[in-house]
PyMOL Python script that loads the backbone (N, CA, C, O; Angstrom):
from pymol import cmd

cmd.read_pdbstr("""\
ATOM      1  N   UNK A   1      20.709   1.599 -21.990  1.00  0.00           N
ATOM      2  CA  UNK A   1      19.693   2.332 -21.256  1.00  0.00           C
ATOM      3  C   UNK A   1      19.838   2.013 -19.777  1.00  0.00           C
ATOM      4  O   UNK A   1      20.222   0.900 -19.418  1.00  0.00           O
ATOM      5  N   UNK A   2      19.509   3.060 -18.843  1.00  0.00           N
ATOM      6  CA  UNK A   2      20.186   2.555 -17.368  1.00  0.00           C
ATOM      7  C   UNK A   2      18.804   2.205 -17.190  1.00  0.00           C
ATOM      8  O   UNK A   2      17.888   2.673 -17.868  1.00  0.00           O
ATOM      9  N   UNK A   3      18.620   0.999 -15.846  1.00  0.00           N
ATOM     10  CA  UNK A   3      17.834   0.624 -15.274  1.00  0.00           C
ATOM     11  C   UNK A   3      17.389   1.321 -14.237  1.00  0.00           C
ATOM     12  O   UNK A   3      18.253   1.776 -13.486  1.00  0.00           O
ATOM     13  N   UNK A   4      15.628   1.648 -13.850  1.00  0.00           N
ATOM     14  CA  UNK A   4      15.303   2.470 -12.872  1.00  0.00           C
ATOM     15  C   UNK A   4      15.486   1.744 -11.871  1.00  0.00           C
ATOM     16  O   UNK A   4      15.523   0.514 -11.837  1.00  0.00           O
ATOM     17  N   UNK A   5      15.637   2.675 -10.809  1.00  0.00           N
ATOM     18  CA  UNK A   5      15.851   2.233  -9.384  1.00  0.00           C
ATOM     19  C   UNK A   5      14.761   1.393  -9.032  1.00  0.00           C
ATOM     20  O   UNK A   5      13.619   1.731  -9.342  1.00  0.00           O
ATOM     21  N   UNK A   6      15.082  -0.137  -8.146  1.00  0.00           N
ATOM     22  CA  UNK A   6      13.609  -0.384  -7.440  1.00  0.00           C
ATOM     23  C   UNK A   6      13.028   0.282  -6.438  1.00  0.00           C
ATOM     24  O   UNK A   6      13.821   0.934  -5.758  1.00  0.00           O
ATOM     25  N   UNK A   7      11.646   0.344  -6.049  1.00  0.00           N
ATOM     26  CA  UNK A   7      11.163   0.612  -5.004  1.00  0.00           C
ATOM     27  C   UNK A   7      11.520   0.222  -4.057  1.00  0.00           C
ATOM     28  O   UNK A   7      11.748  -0.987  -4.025  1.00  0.00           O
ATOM     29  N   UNK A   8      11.757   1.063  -2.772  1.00  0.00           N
ATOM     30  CA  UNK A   8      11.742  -0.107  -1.537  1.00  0.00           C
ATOM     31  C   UNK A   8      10.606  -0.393  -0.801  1.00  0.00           C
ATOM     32  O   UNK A   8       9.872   0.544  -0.486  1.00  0.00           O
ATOM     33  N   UNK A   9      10.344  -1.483  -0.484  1.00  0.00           N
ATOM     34  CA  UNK A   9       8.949  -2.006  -0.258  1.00  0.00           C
ATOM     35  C   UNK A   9       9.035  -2.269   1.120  1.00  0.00           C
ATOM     36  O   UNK A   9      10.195  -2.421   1.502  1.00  0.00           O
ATOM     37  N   UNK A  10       8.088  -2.379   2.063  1.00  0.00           N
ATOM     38  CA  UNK A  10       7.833  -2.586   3.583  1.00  0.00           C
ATOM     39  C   UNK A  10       6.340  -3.783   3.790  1.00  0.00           C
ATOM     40  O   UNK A  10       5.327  -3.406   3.201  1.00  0.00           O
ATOM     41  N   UNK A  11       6.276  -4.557   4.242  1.00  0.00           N
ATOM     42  CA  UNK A  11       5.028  -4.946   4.805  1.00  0.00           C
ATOM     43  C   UNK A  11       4.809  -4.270   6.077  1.00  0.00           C
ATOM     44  O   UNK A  11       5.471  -3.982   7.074  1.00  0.00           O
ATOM     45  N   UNK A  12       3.841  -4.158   5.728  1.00  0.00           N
ATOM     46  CA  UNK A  12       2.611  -3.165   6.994  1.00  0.00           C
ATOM     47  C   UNK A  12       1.975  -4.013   7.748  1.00  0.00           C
ATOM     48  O   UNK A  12       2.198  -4.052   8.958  1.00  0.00           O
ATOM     49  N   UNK A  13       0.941  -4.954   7.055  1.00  0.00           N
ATOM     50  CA  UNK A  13       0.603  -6.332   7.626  1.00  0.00           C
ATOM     51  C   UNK A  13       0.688  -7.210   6.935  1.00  0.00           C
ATOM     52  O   UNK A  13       1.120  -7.211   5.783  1.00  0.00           O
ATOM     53  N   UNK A  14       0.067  -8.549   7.882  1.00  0.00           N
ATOM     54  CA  UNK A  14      -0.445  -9.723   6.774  1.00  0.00           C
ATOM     55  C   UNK A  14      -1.018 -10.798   7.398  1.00  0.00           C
ATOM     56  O   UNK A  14      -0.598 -11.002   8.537  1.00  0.00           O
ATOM     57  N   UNK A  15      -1.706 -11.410   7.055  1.00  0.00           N
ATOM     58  CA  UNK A  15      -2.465 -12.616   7.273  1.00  0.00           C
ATOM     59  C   UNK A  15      -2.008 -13.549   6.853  1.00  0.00           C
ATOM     60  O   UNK A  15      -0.820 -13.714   6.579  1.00  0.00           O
ATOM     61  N   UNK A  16      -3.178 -14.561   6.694  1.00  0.00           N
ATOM     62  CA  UNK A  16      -2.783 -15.887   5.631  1.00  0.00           C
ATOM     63  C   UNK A  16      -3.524 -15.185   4.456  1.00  0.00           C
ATOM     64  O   UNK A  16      -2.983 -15.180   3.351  1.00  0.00           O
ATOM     65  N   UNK A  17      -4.412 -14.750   4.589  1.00  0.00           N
ATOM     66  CA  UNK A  17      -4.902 -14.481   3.014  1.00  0.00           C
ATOM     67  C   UNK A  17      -4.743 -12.885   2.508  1.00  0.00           C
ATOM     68  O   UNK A  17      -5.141 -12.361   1.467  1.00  0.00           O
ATOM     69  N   UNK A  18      -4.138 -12.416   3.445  1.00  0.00           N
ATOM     70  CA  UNK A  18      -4.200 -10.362   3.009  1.00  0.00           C
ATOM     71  C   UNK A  18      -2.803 -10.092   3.316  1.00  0.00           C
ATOM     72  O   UNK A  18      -2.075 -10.821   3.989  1.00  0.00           O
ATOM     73  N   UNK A  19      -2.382  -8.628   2.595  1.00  0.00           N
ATOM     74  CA  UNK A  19      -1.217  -8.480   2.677  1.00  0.00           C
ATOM     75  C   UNK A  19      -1.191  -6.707   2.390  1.00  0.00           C
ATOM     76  O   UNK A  19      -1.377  -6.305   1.242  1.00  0.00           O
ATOM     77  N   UNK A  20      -0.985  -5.876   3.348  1.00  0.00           N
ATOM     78  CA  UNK A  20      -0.791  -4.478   3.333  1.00  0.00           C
ATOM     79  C   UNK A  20       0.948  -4.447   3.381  1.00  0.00           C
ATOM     80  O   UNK A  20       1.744  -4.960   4.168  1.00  0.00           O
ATOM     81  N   UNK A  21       1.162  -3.460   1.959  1.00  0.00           N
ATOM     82  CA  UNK A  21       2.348  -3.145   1.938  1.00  0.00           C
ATOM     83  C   UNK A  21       2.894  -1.700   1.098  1.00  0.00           C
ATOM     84  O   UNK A  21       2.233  -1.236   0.169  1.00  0.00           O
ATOM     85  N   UNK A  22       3.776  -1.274   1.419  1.00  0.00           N
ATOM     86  CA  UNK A  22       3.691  -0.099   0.898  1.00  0.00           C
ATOM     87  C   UNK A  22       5.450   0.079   0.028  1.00  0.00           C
ATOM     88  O   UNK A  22       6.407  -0.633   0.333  1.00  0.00           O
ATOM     89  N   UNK A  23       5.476   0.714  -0.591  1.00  0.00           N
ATOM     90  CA  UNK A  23       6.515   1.043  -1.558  1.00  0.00           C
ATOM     91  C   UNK A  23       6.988   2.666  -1.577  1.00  0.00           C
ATOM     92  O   UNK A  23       6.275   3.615  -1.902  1.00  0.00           O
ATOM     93  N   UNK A  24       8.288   2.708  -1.170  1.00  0.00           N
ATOM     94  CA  UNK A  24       8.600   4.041  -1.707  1.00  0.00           C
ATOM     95  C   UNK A  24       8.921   4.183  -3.428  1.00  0.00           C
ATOM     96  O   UNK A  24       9.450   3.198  -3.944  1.00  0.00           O
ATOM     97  N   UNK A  25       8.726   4.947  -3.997  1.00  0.00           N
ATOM     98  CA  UNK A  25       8.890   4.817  -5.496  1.00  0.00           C
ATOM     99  C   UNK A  25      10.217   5.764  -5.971  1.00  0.00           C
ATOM    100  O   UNK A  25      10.717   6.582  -5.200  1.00  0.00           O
ATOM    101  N   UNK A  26      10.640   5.571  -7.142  1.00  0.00           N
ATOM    102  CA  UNK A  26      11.863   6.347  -7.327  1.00  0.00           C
ATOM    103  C   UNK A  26      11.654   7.778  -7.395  1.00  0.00           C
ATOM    104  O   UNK A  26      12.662   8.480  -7.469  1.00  0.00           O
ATOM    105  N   UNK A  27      10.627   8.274  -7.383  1.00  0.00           N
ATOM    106  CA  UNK A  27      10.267   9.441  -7.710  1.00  0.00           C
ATOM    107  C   UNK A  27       9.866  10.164  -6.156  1.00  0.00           C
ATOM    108  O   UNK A  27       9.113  11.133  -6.257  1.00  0.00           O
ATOM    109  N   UNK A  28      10.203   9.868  -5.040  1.00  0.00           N
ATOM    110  CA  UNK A  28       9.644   9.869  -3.979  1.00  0.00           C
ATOM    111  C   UNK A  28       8.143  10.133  -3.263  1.00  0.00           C
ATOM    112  O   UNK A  28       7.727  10.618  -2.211  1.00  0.00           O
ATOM    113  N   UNK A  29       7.701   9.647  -4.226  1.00  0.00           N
ATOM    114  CA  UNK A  29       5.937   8.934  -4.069  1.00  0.00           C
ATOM    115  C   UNK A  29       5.814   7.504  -3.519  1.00  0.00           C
ATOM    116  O   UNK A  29       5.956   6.414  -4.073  1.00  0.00           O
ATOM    117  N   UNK A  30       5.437   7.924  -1.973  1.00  0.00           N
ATOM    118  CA  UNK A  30       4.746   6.501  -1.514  1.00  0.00           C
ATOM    119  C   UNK A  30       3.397   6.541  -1.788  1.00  0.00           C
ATOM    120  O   UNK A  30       2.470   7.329  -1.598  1.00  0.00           O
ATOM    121  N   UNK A  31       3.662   4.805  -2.593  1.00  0.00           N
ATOM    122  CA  UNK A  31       2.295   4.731  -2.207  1.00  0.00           C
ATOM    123  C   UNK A  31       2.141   2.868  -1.731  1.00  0.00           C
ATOM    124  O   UNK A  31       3.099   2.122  -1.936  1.00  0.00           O
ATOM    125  N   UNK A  32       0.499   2.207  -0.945  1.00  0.00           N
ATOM    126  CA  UNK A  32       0.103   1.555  -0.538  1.00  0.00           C
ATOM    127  C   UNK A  32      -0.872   0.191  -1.228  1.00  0.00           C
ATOM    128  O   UNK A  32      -1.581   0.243  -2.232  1.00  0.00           O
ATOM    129  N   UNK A  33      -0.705  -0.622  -0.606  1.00  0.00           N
ATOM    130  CA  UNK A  33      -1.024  -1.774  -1.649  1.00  0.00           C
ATOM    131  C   UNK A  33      -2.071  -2.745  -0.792  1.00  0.00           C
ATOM    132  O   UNK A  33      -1.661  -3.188   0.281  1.00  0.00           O
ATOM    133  N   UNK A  34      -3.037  -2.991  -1.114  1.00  0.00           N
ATOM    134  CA  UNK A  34      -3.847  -3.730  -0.074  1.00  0.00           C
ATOM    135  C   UNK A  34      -4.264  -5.278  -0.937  1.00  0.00           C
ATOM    136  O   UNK A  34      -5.158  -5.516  -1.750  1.00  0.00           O
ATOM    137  N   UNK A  35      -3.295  -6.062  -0.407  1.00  0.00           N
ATOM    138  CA  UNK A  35      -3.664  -7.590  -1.848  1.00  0.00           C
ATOM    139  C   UNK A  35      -4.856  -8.657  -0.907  1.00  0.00           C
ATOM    140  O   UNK A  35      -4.550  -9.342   0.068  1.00  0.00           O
ATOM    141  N   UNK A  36      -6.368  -8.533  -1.587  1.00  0.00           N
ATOM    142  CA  UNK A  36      -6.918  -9.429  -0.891  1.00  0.00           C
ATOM    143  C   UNK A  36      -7.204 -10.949  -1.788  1.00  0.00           C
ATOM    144  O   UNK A  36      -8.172 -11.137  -2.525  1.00  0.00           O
ATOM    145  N   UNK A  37      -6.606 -11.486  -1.636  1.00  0.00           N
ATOM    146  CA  UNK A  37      -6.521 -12.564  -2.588  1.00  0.00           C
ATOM    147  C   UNK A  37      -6.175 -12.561  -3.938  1.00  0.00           C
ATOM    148  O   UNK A  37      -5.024 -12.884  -4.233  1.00  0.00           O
ATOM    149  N   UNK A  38      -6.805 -12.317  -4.630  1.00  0.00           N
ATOM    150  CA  UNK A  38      -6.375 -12.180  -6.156  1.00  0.00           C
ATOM    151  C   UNK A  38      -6.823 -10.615  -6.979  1.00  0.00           C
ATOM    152  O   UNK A  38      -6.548 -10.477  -8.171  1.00  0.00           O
ATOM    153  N   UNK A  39      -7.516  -9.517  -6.204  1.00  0.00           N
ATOM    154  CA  UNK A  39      -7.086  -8.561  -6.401  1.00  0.00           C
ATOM    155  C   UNK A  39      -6.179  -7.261  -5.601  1.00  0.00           C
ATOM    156  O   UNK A  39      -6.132  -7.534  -4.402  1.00  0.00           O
ATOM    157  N   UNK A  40      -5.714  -6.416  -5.796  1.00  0.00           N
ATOM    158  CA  UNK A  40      -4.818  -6.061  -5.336  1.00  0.00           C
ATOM    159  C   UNK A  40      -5.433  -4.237  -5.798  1.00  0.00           C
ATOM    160  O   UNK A  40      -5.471  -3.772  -6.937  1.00  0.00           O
ATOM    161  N   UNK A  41      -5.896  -3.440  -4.331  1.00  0.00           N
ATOM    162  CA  UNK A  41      -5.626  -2.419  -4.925  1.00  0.00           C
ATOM    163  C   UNK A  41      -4.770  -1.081  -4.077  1.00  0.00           C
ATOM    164  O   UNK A  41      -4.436  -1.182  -2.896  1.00  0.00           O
ATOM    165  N   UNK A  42      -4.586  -0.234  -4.658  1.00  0.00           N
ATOM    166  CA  UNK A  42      -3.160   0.372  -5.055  1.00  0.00           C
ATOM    167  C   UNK A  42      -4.207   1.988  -4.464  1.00  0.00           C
ATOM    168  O   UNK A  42      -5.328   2.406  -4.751  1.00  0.00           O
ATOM    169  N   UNK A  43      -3.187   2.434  -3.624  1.00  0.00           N
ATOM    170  CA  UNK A  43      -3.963   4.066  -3.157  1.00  0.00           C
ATOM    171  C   UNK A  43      -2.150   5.100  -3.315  1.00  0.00           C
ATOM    172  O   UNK A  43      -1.034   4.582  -3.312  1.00  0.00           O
ATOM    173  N   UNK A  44      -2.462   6.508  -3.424  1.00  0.00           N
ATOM    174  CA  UNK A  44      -1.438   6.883  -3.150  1.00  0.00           C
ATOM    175  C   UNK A  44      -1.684   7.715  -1.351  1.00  0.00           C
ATOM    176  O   UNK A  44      -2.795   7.523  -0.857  1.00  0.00           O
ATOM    177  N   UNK A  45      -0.898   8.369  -0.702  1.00  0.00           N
ATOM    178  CA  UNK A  45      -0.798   9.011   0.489  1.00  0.00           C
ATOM    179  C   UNK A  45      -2.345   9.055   1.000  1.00  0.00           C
ATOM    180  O   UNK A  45      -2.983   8.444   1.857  1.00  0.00           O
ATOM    181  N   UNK A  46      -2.719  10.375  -0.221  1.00  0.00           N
ATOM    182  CA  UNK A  46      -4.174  10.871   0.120  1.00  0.00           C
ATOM    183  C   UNK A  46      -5.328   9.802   0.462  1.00  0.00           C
ATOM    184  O   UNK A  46      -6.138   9.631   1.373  1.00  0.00           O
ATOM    185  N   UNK A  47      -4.971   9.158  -0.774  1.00  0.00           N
ATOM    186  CA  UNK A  47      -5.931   8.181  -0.716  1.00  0.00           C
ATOM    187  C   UNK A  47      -5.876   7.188   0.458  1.00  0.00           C
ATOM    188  O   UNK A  47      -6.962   6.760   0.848  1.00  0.00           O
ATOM    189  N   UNK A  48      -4.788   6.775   1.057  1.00  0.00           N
ATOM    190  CA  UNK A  48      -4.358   5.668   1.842  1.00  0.00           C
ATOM    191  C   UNK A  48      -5.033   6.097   2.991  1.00  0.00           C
ATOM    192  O   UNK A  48      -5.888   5.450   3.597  1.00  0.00           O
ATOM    193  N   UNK A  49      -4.409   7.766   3.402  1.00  0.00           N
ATOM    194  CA  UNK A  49      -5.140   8.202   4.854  1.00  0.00           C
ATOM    195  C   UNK A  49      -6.949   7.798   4.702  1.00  0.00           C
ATOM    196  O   UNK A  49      -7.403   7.011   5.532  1.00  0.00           O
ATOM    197  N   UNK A  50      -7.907   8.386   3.605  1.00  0.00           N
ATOM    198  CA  UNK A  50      -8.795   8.515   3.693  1.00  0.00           C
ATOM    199  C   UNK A  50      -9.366   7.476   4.137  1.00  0.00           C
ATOM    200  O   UNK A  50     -10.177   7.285   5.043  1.00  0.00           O
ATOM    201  N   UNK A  51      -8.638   6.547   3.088  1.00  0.00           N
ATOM    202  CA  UNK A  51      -8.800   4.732   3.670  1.00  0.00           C
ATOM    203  C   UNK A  51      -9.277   4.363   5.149  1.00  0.00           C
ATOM    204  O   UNK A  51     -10.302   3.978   5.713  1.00  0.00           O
ATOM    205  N   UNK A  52      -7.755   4.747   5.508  1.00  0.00           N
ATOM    206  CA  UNK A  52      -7.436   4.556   7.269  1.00  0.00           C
ATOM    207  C   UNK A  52      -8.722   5.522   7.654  1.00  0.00           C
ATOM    208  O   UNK A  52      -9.355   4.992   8.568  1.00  0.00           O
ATOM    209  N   UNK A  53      -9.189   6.537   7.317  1.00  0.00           N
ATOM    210  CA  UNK A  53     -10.506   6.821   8.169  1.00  0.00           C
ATOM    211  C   UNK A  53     -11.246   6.267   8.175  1.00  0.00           C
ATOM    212  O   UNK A  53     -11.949   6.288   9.185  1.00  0.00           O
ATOM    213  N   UNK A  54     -11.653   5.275   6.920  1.00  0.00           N
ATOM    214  CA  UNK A  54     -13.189   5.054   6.924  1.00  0.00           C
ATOM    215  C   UNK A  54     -12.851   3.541   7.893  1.00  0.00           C
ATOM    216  O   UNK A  54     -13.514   3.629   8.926  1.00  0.00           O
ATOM    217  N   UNK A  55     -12.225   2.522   7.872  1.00  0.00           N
ATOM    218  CA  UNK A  55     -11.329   1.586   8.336  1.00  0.00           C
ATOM    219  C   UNK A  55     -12.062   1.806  10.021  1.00  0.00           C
ATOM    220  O   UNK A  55     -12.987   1.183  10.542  1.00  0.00           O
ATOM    221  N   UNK A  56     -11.182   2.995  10.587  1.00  0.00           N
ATOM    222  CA  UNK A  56     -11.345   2.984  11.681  1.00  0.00           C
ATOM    223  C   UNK A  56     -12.972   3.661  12.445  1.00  0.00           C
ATOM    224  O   UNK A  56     -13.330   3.722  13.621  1.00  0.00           O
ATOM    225  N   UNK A  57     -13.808   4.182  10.860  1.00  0.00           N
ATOM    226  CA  UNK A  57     -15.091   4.708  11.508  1.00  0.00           C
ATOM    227  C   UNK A  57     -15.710   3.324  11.512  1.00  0.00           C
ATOM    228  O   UNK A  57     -16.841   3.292  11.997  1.00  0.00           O
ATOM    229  N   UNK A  58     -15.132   1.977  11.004  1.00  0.00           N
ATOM    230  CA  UNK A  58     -16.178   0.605  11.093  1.00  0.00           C
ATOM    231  C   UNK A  58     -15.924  -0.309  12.658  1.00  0.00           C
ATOM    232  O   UNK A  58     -16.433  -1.377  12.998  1.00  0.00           O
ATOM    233  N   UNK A  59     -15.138   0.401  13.258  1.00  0.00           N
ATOM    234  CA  UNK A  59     -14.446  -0.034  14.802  1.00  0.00           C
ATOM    235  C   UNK A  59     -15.704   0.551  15.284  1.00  0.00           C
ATOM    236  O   UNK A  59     -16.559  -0.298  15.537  1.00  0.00           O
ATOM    237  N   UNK A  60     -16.045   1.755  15.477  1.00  0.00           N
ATOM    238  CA  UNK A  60     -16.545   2.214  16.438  1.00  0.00           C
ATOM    239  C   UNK A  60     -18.153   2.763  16.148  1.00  0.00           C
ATOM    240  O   UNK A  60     -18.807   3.269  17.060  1.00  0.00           O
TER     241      UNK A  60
END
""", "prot")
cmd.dss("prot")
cmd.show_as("cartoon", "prot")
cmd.util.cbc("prot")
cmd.orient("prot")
């Protein structure tokens, strides 16, 4: 059985305790990973932007 391709993965950011990173997938679906300590959750595109809005409506 052939083995699927890995993702290629990027860090976006990181701290000491957080870690934004994102993955292209074999299927060419990125999607985004936000690990805050011991849970970790997972958005695709749509979801990621919406993210980044609400994110930046707590700046201002």
């Amino acid at each position: 059985m052939a083995k699927s391709p890995e993702p290629k993965t990027e860090t976006l950011a990181e701290t000491e305790n957080y870690l934004v990173w994102n993955a292209e997938e074999p299927d060419g679906e990125t999607t985004y990973h936000v690990e805050l300590g011991s849970v970790t959750v997972h958005f695709f595109k749509e979801e990621w932007e919406e993210f980044l809005e609400l994110v930046h409506a707590l700046e201002g």
